[in-house]
C-alpha positions in Angstrom: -110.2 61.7 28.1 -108.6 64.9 26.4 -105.2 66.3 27.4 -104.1 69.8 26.7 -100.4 70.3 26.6 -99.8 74.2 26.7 -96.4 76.1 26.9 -96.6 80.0 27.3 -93.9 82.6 26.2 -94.5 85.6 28.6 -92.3 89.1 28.7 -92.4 90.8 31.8 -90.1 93.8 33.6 -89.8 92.1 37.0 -87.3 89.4 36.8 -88.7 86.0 37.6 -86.2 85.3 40.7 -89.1 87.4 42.5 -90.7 84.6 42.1 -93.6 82.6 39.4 -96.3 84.7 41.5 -94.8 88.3 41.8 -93.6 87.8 38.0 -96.9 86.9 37.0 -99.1 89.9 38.3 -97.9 92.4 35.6 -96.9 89.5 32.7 -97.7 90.0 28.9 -98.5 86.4 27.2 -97.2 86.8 23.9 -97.1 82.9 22.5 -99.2 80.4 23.3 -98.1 77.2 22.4 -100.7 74.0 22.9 -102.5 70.6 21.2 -104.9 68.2 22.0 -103.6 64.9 22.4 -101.2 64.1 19.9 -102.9 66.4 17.1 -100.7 69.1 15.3 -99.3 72.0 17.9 -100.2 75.3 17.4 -98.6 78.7 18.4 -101.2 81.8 19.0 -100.3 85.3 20.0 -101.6 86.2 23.1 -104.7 84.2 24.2 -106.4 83.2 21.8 -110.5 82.3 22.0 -110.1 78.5 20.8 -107.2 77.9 23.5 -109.5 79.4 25.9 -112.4 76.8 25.3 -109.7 74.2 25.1 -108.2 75.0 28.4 -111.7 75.3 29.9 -113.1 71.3 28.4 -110.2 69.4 28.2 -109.9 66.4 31.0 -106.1 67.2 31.6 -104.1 69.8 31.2 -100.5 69.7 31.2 -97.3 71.8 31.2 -93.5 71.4 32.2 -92.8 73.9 35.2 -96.9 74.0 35.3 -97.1 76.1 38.8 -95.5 78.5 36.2 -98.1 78.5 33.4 -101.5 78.1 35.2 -100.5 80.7 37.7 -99.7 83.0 34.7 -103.1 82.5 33.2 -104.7 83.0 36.4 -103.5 86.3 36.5 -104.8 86.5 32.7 -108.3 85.7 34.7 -108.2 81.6 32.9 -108.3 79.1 36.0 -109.5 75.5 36.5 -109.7 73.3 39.4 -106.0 72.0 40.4 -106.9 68.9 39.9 -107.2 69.2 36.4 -103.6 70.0 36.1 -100.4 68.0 35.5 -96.4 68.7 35.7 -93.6 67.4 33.5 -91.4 68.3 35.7 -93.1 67.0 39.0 -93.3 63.9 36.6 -89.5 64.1 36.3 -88.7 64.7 39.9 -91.0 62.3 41.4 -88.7 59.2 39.7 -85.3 61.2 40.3 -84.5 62.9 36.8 -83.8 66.2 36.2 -85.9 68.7 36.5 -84.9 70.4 33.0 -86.8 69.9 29.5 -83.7 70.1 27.8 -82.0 68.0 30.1 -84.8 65.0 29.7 -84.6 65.1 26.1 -81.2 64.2 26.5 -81.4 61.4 29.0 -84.8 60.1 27.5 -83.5 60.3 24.1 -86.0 62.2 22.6 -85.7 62.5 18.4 -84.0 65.4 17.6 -87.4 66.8 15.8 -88.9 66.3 19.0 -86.9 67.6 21.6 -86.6 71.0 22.8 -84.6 73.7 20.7 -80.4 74.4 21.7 -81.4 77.9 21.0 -84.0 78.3 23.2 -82.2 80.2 26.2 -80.8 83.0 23.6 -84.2 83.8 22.4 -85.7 83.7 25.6 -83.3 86.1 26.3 -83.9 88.3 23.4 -87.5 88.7 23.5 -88.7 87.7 27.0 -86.6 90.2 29.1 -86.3 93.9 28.5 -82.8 94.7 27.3 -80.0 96.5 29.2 -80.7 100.3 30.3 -77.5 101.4 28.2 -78.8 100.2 25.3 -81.4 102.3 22.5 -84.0 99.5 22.2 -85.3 98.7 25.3 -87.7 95.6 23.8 -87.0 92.9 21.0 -90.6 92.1 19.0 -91.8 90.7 16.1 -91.1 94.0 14.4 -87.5 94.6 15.5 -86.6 91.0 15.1 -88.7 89.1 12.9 -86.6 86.5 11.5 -85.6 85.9 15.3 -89.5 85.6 15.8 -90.4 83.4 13.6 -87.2 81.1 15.5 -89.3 82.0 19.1 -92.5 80.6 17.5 -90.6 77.1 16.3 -89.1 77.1 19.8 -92.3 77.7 21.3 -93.7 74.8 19.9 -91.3 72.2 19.9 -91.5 73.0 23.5 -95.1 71.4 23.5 -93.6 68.0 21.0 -90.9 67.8 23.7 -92.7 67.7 26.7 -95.2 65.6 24.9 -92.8 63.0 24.0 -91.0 63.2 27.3 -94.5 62.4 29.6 -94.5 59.3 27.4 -91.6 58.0 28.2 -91.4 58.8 31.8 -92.8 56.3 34.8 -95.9 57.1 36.4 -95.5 55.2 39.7 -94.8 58.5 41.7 -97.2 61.0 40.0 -100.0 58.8 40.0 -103.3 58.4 43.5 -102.1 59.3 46.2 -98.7 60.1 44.9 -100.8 63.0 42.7 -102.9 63.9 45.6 -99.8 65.0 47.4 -98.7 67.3 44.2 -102.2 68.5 44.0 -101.8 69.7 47.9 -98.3 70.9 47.1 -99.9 73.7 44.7 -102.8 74.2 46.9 -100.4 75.4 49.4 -98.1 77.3 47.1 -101.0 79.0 45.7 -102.5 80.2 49.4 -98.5 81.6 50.5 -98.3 82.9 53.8 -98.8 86.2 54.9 -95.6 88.3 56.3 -95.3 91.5 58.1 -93.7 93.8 55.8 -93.0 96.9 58.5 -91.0 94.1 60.2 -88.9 93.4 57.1 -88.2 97.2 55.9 -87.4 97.8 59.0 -84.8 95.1 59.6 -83.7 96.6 55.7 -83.0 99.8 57.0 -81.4 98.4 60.3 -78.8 96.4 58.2 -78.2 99.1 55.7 -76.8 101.5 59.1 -75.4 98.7 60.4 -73.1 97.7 57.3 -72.1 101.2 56.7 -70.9 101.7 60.6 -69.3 98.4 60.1 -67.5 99.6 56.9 -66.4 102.6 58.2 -65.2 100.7 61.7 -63.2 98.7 59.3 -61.9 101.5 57.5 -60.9 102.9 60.7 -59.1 100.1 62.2 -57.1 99.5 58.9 -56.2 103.1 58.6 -58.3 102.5 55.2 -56.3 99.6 53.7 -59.7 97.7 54.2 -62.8 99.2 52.8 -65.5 97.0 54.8 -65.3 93.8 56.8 -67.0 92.0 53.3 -63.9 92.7 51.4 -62.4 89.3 51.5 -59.1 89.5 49.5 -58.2 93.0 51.6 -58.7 91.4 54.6 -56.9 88.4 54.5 -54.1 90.3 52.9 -54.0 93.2 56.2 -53.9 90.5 58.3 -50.9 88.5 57.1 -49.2 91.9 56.6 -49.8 94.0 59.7 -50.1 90.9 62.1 -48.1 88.1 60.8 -51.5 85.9 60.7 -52.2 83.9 57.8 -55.9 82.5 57.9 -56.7 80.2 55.2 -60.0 81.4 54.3 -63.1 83.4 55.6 -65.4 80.8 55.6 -67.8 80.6 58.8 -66.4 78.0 60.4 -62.9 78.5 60.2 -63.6 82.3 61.9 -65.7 81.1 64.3 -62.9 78.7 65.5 -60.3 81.4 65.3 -62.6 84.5 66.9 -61.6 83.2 70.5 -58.4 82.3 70.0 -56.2 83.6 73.1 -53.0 83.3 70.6 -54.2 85.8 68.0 -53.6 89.3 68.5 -57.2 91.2 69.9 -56.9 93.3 67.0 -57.6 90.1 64.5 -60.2 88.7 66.3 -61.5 92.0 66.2 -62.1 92.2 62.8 -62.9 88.4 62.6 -65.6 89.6 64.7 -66.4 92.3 62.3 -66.3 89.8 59.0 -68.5 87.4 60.9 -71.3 89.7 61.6 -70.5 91.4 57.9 -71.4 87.8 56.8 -74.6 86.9 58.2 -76.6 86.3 55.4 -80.0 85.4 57.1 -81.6 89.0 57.5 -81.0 89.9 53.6 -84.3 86.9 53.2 -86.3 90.5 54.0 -85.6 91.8 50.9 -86.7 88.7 49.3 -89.8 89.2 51.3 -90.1 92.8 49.9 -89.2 92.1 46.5 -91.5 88.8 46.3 -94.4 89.4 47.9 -98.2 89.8 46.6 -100.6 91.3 48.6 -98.7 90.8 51.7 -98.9 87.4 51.5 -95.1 85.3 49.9 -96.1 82.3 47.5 -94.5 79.7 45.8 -92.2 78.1 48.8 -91.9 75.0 48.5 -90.6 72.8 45.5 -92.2 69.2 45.2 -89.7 66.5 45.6 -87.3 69.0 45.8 -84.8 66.9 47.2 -83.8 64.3 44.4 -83.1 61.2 46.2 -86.3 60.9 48.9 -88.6 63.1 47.5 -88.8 65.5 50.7 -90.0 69.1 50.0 -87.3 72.1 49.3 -87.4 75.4 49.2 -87.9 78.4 46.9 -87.6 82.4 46.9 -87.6 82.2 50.8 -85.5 79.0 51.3 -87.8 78.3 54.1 -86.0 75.5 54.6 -82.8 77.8 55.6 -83.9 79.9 58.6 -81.4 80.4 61.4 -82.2 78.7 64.9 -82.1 81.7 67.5 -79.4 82.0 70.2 -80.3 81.3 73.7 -80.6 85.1 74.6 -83.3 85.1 72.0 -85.1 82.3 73.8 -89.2 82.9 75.4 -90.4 86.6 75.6 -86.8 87.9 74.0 -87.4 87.3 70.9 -90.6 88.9 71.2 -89.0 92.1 72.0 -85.9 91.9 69.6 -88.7 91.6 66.7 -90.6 94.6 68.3 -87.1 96.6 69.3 -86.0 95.8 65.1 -89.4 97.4 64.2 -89.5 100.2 66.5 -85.8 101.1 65.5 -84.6 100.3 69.1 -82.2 97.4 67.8 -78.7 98.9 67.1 -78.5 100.6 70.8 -80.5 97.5 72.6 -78.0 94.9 71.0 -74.2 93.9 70.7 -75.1 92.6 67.7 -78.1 94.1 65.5 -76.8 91.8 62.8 -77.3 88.5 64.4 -80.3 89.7 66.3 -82.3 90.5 62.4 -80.7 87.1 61.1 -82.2 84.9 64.0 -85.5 86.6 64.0 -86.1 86.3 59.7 -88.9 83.4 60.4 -90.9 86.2 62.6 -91.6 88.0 59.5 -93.8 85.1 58.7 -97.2 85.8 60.6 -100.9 85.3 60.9 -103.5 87.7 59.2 -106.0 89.6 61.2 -109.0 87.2 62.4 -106.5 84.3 61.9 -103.7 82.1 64.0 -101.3 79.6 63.2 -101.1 76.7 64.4 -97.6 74.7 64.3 -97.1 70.7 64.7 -93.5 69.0 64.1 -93.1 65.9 64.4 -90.6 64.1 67.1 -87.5 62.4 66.6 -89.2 60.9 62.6 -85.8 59.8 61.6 -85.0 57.8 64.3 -88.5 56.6 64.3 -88.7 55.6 60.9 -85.1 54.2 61.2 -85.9 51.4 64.2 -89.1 51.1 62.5 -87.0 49.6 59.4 -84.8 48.2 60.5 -86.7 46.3 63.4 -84.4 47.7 66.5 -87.6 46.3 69.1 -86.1 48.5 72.0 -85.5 51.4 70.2 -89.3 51.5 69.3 -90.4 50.7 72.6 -88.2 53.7 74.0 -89.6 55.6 71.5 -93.4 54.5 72.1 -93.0 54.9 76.2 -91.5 58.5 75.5 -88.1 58.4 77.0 -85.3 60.2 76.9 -83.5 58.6 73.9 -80.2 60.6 73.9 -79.8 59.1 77.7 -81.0 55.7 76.9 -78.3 55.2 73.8 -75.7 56.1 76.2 -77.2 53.9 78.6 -77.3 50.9 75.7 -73.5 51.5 74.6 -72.5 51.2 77.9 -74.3 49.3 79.7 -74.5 51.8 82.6 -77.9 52.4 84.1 -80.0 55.5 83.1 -80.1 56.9 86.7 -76.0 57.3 86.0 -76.3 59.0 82.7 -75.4 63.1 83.4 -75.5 65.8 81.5 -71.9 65.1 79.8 -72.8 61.0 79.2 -76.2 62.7 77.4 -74.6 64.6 75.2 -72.1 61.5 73.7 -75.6 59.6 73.5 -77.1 62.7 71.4 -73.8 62.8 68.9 -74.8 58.7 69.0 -78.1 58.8 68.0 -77.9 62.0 65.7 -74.3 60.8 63.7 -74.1 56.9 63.4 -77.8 56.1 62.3 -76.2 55.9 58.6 -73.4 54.1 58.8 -71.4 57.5 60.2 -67.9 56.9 62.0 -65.0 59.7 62.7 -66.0 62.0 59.8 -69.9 62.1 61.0 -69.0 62.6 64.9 -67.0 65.7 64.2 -69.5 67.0 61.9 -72.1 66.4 64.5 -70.1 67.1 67.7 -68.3 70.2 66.5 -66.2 71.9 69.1 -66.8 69.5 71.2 -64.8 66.7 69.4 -61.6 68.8 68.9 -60.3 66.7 72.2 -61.4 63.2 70.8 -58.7 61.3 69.1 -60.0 59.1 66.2 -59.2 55.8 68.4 -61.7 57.8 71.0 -64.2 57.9 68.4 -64.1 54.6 66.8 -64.0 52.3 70.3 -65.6 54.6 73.3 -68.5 56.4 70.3 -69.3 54.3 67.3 -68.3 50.6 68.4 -70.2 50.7 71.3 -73.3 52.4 69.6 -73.5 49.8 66.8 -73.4 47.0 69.5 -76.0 48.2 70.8 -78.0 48.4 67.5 -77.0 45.3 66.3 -80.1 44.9 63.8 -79.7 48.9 62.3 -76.0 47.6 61.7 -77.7 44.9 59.4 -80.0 46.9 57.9 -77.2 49.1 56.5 -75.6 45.9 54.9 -78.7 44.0 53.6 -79.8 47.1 51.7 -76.3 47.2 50.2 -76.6 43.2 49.3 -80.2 43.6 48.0 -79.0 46.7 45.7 -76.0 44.5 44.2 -78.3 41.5 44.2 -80.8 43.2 42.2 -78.7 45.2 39.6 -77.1 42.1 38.9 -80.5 40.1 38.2 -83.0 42.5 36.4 -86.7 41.6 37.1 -85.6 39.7 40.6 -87.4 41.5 43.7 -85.2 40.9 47.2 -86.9 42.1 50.3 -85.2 43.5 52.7 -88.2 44.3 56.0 -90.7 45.9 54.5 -88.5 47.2 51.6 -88.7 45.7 48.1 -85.6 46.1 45.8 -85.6 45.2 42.0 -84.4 46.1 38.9 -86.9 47.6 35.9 -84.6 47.7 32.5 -83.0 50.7 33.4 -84.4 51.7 36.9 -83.0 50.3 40.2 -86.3 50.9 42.5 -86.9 50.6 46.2 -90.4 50.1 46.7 -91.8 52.2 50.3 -94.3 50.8 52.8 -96.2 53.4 51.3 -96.5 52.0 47.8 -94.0 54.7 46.9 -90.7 54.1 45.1 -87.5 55.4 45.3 -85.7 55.6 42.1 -82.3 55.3 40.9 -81.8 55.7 37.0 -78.9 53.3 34.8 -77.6 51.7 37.8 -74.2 50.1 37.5 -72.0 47.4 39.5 -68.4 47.8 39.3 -65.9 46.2 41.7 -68.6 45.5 44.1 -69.9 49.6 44.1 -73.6 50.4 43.5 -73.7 53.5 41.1 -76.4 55.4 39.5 -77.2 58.5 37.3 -78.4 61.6 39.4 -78.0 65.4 40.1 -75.0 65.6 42.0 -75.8 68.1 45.1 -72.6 69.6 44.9 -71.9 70.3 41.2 -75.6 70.0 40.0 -74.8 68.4 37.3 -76.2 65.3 36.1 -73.5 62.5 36.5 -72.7 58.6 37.9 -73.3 58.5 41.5 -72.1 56.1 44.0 -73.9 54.8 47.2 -73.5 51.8 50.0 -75.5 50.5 52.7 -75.9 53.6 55.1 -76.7 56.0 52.1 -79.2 53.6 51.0 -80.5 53.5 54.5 -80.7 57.0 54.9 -82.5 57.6 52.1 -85.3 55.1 53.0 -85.7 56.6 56.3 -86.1 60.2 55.4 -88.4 59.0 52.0 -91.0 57.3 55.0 -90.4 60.4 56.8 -91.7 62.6 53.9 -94.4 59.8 53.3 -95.4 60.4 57.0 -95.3 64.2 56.7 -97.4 64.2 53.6 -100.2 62.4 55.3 -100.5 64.8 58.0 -100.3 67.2 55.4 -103.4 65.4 53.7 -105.6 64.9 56.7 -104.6 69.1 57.9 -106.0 69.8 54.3 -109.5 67.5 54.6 -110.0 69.2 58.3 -109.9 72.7 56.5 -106.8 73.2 58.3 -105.2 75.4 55.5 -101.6 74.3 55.6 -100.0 77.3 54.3 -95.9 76.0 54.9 -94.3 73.1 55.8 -90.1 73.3 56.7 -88.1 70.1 57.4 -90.9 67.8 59.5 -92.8 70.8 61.0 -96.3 71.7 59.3 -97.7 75.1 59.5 -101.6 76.3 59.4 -103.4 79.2 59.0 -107.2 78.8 60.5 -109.6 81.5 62.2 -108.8 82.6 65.4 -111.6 80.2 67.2 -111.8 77.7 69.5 -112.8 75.3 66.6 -109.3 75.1 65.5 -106.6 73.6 68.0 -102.7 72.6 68.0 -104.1 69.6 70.2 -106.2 68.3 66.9 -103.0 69.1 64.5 -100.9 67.3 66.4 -103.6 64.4 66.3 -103.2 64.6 62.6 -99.2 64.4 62.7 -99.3 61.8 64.9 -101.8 59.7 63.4 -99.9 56.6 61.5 -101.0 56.0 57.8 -102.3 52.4 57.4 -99.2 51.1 55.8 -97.0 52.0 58.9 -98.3 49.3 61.1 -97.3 49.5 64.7 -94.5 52.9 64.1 -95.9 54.8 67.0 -95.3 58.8 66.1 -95.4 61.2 68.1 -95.7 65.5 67.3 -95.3 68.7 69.1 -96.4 72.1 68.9 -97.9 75.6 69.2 -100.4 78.0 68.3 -99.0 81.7 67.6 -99.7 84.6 65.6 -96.3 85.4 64.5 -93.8 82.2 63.4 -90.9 81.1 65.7 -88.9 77.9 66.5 
């Protein structure tokens, strides 16, 4: 078998947080940097005939960031079949590391005349981008910079030694069957994208241009000018404190939409609060992403493979799929039908209090169904929980779960041992905060989070003995779970080599992996773990700071973790049997799948949901369950 490791050096006027696939349609190649196996690298310019007939024979071909490079050449007319192709950094994020070259070399200790160049990101800079309008040259080259040049060919190819080197090192157990399968389909579907309607999205542009510049000038108004626009933060919070005496401590969302009702505060505050709030909404400005990113009508490259570090679940790119707003209850049925058609027909600002809000919670319409084609949606119900009794071997949880009832009512039910005909509306909605906030271990912090307004009355006595006591009685064997995961995890940094089993869960130490190996064959990985005073710790990407630091965890992290990696493991088999139907999965967001088919009776939500529901043979006797729709235009 022949590998082909390949690394492309491309200059292009539209900036590449449009997006690998808008980028790549008017993209010069100038360096082409590749080897066979482990023979000497070389660095063409342009595309060069040999790299050609080595791209087109070898077995494998591999790249770090490889949705980038293969789509690239695609556009250069140079394909082969996706699953010829591997990723370095799919690699990397399928065992938990960084997604970086750079940052591997590092952490994997690659030789210094192996690993990728410091300088790389200057000259990158330099010769890949076109340089500032104020300045004379518009374009570094070989002839304006050749001493630089000659450094961007080097860099070039110790790109290929590094990611050579680093694929060596790295485990395969993820990115590897099935586990590569799951990639392949990832690119599949990043490659199809999904089509948008783009008269929807320049209209909604238009809409929140007028509506920003009334707001601004409202603003303006109010202030007697002190305050350009509602968005000016620092103005704001200063004309508050000095014409009203109100001192807010910032403008975050959450603090404003506490403070936006408040009797106490003068009506001209909350008035602007009002006006910052809808200033803020973030949501609509995705349809300029949508104009900015899209080919042929159609927005690509979504989703980012094991985009979330820890359980391998999908994220989002360009888009941020992943990050659309649920729509308010005035939106619900046939209303947001006709806010989506009242935002394209320019109707909006005069049908609606608030245009704003009304363009922010109707962004996922702008994702839609081509003429002669549908979509068909599937999510499937309650996973977590699922997956969470399934683990941890709460029998009556499952059985709830299996006989379809009303699980919100039943945990109130179980905590208090008050029959189900006796649970209201008010009892359901403790049992919801129940179910949704103490699954992981949550107490006082996770009930507020989850309860919101509603907790404000709840004393953190309330919480602890009438919430969270009463729910983990009743889920005596989830309670366990949390705190054998956390013994197994000590147990087995402290004894490398030494599996413990916790369910259907295997924990053990690999020199410097911690792994927790999935029903599904899959492992989770934690890199350098580390005991100290009794506290699990490993290396990771800290979600905050994104940085790669020590990272501490416990029972109901651990547990969480495992849950939503089965979840994803779940997910990615429905994905897999969509795709062998001819399905055409086109999107997936959270636990929902989305397909594009022909508008025909062949294709049905009833046989997606079939496929989402359909248990993979490791998952024994989890009984899941899916909803959905078929629709031409996307909507929660």
């Amino acid at each position: 078998m022949t590998t082909l490791y390949y690394d492309l050096e491309t200059f292009s006027a539209t900036p590449i947080r449009a997006g690998t696939y808008r980028y790549a349609r008017d993209t010069e190649v100038m360096l082409v940097a590749w080897a066979i196996d482990d023979g000497p690298v070389r660095v063409d310019e342009g595309i060069g005939e040999d790299f050609k007939n080595a791209f087109l024979s070898c077995d494998e071909l591999v790249a770090h960031n490889a949705q980038f490079d293969r789509v690239v050449l695609a556009a250069h007319g140079l394909k082969r079949d996706i699953k010829a192709h591997r990723c370095t950094m799919a690699q990397a994020l399928a065992h938990s590391l960084p997604g970086g070259l750079d940052a591997l070399c590092t952490l994997l200790k690659v030789p210094q005349d192996q690993a990728k160049q410091k300088n790389g990101k200057q000259l990158v800079q330099l010769f890949c981008k076109p340089r500032p309008k104020n300045m004379k040259l518009r374009r570094a080259t070989y002839e304006t910079h050749p001493d630089e040049w000659l450094d961007f060919c080097k860099y070039a190819a110790q790109d290929v030694e590094a990611m050579r080197v680093v694929r060596q090192k790295m485990p395969t157990w993820n990115y590897k069957g099935e586990h590569l399968t799951v990639w392949h389909l990832d690119q599949l579907i990043n490659d199809r994208g999904v089509a948008v309607d783009l008269g929807l999205s320049q209209a909604a542009v238009e809409l929140m241009a007028s509506q920003h510049e009334k707001m601004a000038e409202e603003t303006a108004l109010v202030t007697e000018g002190e305050v350009e626009s509602a968005t000016k933060r620092a103005q704001l919070l200063k004309y508050i404190l000095k014409e009203h005496g109100v001192s807010l401590p910032d403008m975050k969302a959450a603090t404003l939409e506490r403070r936006v009702n408040d009797e106490t505060l003068p009506q001209a505050v909350r008035d602007l609060i009002a006006l910052r709030l809808e200033s803020a909404l973030t949501s609509g400005k995705k349809h300029k992403v949508v104009l900015a990113s899209h080919t042929d009508g159609r927005l690509r490259g979504l989703l980012q493979f094991c985009g979330a570090a820890r359980t391998g679940r999908w994220s989002g790119r360009v888009f941020q799929p992943q990050n659309l707003p649920r729509p308010p209850k005035y939106l619900d049925g046939d209303a947001y039908d006709a806010a989506v058609e009242a935002i394209k027909n320019g109707t909006a600002a005069t049908d609606y209090d608030s245009p704003l809000e009304v363009v922010s919670a109707t962004v996922r319409a702008v994702l839609v169904a081509p003429p002669g084609k549908k979509l068909l949606v599937s999510d499937l119900s309650a996973i977590e929980g699922r997956c969470l009794a399934w683990l941890a071997g709460e029998r009556w949880a499952l059985d709830a779960y299996a006989s379809g009832q009303d699980m919100y009512k039943l945990a109130y039910s179980m905590s208090f041992d008050v029959p189900m005909s006796e649970v209201g509306d008010a009892e359901r909605q403790i049992g919801k905060v129940q179910v949704l906030a103490l699954g992981y271990q949550g107490a006082v912090g996770a009930v507020r989070a989850m309860a919101g307004d509603k907790a404000d009355k709840w004393t953190d006595k309330y919480i602890v003995d009438g919430i969270v006591k009463p729910w983990r009685a009743a889920n005596p064997n989830i309670v366990r779970f949390w705190y054998a995961l956390e013994d197994a995890a000590r147990q087995a940094v402290t004894y490398p080599g030494v599996p413990y089993v916790v369910g259907m869960l295997k924990l053990q130490r690999d020199g410097a992996w911690l792994r927790i190996r999935l029903p599904s064959g899959r492992c989770l990985c934690y890199p350098q773990p580390a005991l100290e005073d009794g506290v699990v710790s490993y290396m990771g990407v800290n979600q905050y700071t994104r940085r790669w630091e020590r990272l501490t965890t416990y029972g109901g992290k651990l547990a969480e973790n495992v849950t939503q990696a089965v979840a994803r493991d779940i997910l990615a088999h429905g994905l897999l049997k969509a795709e062998r139907a001819a399905y055409c999965p086109v999107l997936t967001v959270h636990d929902e799948v989305i397909c594009e088919v022909p508008n025909t009776d062949a294709y049905t939500v009833e046989q997606l949901i079939e496929f989402m529901a359909d248990s993979p043979p490791w998952a024994g006797d989890l009984v899941l369950a899916a909803a959905g729709f078929e629709c031409t235009r996307y909507r929660k």
